[in-house]
C-alpha positions in Angstrom: 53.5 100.1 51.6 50.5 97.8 51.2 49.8 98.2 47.7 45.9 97.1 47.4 45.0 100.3 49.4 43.8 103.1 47.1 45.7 106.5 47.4 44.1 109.3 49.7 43.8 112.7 48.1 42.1 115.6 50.8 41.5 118.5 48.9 41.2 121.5 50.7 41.4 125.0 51.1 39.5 128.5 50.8 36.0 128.9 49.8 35.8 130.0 46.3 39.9 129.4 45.4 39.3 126.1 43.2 38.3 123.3 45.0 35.6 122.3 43.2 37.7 122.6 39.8 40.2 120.0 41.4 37.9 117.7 42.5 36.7 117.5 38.9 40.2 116.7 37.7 40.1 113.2 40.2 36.5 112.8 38.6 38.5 112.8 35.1 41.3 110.8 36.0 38.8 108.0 37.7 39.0 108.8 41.6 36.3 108.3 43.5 35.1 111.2 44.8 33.1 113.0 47.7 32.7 116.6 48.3 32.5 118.4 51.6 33.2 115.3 54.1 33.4 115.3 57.7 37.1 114.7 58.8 35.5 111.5 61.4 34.1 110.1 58.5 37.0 109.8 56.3 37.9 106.8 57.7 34.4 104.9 57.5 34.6 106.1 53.9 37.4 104.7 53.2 36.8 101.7 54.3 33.3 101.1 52.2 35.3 102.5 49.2 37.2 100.1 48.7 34.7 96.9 50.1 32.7 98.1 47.5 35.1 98.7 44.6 38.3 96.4 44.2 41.3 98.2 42.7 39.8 101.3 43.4 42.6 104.3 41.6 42.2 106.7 44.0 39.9 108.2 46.5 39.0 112.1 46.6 37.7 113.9 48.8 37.0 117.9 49.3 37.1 118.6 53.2 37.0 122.3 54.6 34.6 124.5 56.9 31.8 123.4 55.9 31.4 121.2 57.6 31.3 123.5 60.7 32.3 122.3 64.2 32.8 118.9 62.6 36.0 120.5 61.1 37.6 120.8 64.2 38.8 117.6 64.3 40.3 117.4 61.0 44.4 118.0 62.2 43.6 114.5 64.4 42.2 112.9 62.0 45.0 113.4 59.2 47.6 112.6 61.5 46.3 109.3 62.0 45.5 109.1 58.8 49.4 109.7 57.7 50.1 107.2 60.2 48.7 104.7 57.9 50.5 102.8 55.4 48.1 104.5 52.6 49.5 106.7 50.1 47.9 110.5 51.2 48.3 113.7 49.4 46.5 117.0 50.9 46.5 119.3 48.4 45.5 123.3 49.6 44.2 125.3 47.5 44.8 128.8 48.6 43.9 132.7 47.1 44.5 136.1 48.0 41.9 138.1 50.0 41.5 140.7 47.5 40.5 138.0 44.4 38.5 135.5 46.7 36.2 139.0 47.7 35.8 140.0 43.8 35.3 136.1 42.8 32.4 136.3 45.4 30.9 139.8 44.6 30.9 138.3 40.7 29.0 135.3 41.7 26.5 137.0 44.2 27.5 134.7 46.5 29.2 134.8 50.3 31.9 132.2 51.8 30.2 129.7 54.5 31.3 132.0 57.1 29.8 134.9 56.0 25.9 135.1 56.1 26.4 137.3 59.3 29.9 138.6 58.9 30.7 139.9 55.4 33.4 138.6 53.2 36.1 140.1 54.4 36.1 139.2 58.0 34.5 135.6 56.9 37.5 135.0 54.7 39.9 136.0 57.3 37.9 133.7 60.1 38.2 130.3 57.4 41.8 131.3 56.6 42.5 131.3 60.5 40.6 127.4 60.9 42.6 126.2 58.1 45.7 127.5 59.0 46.7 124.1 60.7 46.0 122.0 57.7 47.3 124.1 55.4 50.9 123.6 57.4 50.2 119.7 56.7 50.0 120.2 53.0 52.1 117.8 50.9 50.8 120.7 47.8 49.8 124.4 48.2 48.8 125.8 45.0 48.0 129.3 44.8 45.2 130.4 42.1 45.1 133.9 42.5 46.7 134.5 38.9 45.1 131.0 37.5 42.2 130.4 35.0 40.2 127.3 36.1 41.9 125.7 33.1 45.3 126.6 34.0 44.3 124.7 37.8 42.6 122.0 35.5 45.6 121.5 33.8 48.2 121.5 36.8 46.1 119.0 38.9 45.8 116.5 35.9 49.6 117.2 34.9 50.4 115.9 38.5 48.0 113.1 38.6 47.4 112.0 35.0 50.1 109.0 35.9 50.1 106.4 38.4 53.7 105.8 39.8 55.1 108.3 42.5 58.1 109.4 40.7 56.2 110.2 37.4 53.7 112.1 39.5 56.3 114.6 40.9 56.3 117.5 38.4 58.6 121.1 38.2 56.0 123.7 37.4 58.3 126.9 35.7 56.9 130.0 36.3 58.2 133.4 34.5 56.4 136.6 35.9 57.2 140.1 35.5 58.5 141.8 39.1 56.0 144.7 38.7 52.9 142.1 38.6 53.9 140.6 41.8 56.0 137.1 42.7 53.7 134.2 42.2 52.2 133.4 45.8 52.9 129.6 45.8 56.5 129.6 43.9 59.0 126.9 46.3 62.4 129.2 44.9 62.4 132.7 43.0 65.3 134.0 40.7 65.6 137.5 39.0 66.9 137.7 35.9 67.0 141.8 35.9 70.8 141.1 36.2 70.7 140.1 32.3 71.0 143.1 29.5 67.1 143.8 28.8 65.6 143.1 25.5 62.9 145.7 25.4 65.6 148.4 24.5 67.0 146.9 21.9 65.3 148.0 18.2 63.5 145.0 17.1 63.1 143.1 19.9 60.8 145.2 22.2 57.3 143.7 20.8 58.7 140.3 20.3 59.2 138.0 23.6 61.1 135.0 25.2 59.5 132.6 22.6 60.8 134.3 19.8 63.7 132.7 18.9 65.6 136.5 18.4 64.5 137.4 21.9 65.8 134.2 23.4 69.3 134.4 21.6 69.8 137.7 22.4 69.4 137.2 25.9 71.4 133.5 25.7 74.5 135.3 24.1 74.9 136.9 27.7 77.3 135.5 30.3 74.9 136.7 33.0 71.9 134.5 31.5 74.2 131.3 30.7 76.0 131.5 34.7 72.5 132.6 36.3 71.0 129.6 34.1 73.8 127.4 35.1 73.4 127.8 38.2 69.6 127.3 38.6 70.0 124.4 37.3 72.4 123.1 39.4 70.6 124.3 42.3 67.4 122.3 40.6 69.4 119.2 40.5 70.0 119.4 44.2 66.8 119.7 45.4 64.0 117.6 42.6 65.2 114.2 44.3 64.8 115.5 47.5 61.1 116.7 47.7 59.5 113.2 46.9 61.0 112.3 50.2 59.3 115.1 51.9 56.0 113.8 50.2 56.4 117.3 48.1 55.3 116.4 44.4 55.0 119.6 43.0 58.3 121.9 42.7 57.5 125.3 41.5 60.0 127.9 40.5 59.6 131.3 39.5 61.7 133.5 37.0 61.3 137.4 37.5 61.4 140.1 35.1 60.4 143.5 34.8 57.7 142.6 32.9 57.4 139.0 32.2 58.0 139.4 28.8 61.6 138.6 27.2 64.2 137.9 29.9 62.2 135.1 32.1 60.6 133.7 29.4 63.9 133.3 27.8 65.2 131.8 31.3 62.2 129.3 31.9 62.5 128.1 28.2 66.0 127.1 28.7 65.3 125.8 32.0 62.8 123.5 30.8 64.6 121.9 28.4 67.6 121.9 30.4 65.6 120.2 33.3 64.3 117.4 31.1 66.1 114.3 31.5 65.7 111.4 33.9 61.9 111.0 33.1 61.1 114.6 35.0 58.1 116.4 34.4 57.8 119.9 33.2 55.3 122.2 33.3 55.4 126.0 31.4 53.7 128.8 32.6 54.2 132.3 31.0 51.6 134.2 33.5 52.6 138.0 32.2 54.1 137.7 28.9 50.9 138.7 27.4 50.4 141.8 29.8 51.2 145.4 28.0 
């Protein structure tokens, strides 16, 4: 790998999902970066980039259907591109239907497909152009259940350092079965196996953090084999995804609710999962739900 070429980082997606959020995180961490850019200009780009900044960081760029017809070429382009010796992430930023349409209504606003054809069918048109790059994707992260912040803080958390291995980062993820599995999660577990805290006297209001919560579920053989063996699992698979060009592992720990039992799980994941330098990322996404 040649080092004096600056990593690639195509950010793409659907309209309205987070793109823009992203690209402000690259912005942050000292990329260059270009919004909506042609694929058959990425090159040229490239190329004046770097001529006209020496030890360029990174480079940045938000590529998707707006640029119309021109977009059309963009599966061509990034294969050549990856043919290159140049360090390329494409990251896809991806939404359900239903919270992309309510984003939209919120903002008064209509996806670049849809001045004649309404949301709904405009959404469903862009998801079918992108369908090809988003197979390429080297990151898919889903932000149907994410604040801008929580996307803020996931981007950076993967890019805030500069060597490949401390770039790769587990994201944990506990979620409560009735709220839905998280969209972009790489493995799901269920921890409904384990004795449930929310009928024992005490313990219902509290959750995973609470140090009661998480001992009472612990003292379980079911939570200390199912935890086991996660991990082991875990251990299996983090050194293989770098070699995939896959930096972001995320795993998701089900519940009922998302309250005491996958909280508990994730929290002993994460510090179980720590060593050899690895990054981990927390996210409780429906331990605050009632």
């Amino acid at each position: 790998m040649d080092e004096a070429k600056a990593r690639l980082v195509i950010v793409t997606g659907m309209s309205g999902a987070g793109k823009s959020t992203a690209l402000r995180c690259f912005e942050d961490l000292g990329f260059f970066c270009l919004d909506n850019i042609p694929p058959r200009l990425i090159e040229m780009l490239l190329l004046l980039s770097e001529q006209a900044q020496a030890g360029l960081k990174g480079i940045a760029i938000v590529c998707d259907v707006r640029s119309g017809t021109m977009f059309d070429d963009v599966s061509d382009v990034v294969e050549k591109l990856s043919a290159d010796d140049r360090p390329l992430d494409i990251i896809y930023i991806d939404c359900d239907d239903d919270v992309l349409v309510n984003r939209f209504k919120e903002a008064r606003r209509v996806p670049p497909l849809g001045a004649e054809s309404g949301i709904e069918k405009a959404i469903a048109m862009e998801r079918q152009k992108l369908d090809a790059l988003k197979q390429l994707a080297t990151v898919t992260i889903d932000t149907s259940s994410l604040s801008p912040s929580q996307l803020r803080n996931r981007v950076l958390a993967m890019y805030s350092e500069d060597s490949e291995g401390k770039r790769f980062i587990v994201t944990l993820i506990s979620f409560g079965f009735k709220y839905g599995v998280p969209p972009d999660a790489d493995f799901v577990f269920d921890t409904r196996i384990i004795p449930n805290p929310f009928y024992v006297a005490g313990l219902r209001n509290l959750t995973g953090n609470d140090k009661p919560v998480y001992e009472y579920v612990m003292q379980h053989d079911q939570a200390v084999q199912l935890a086991s063996q996660i991990k082991d699992m875990m251990e299996h698979v983090i050194p293989r995804y770098p070699d995939v060009h896959k930096y972001n592992l995320v795993v998701a720990i089900g519940c009922t609710g998302g309250k005491h039992r996958s909280v508990s799980i994730v929290n002993h994941l994460a510090e179980n999962l720590k060593g050899e330098g690895r990054r981990i990322s927390i996210q409780h996404r429906d331990m605050e739900k009632l």
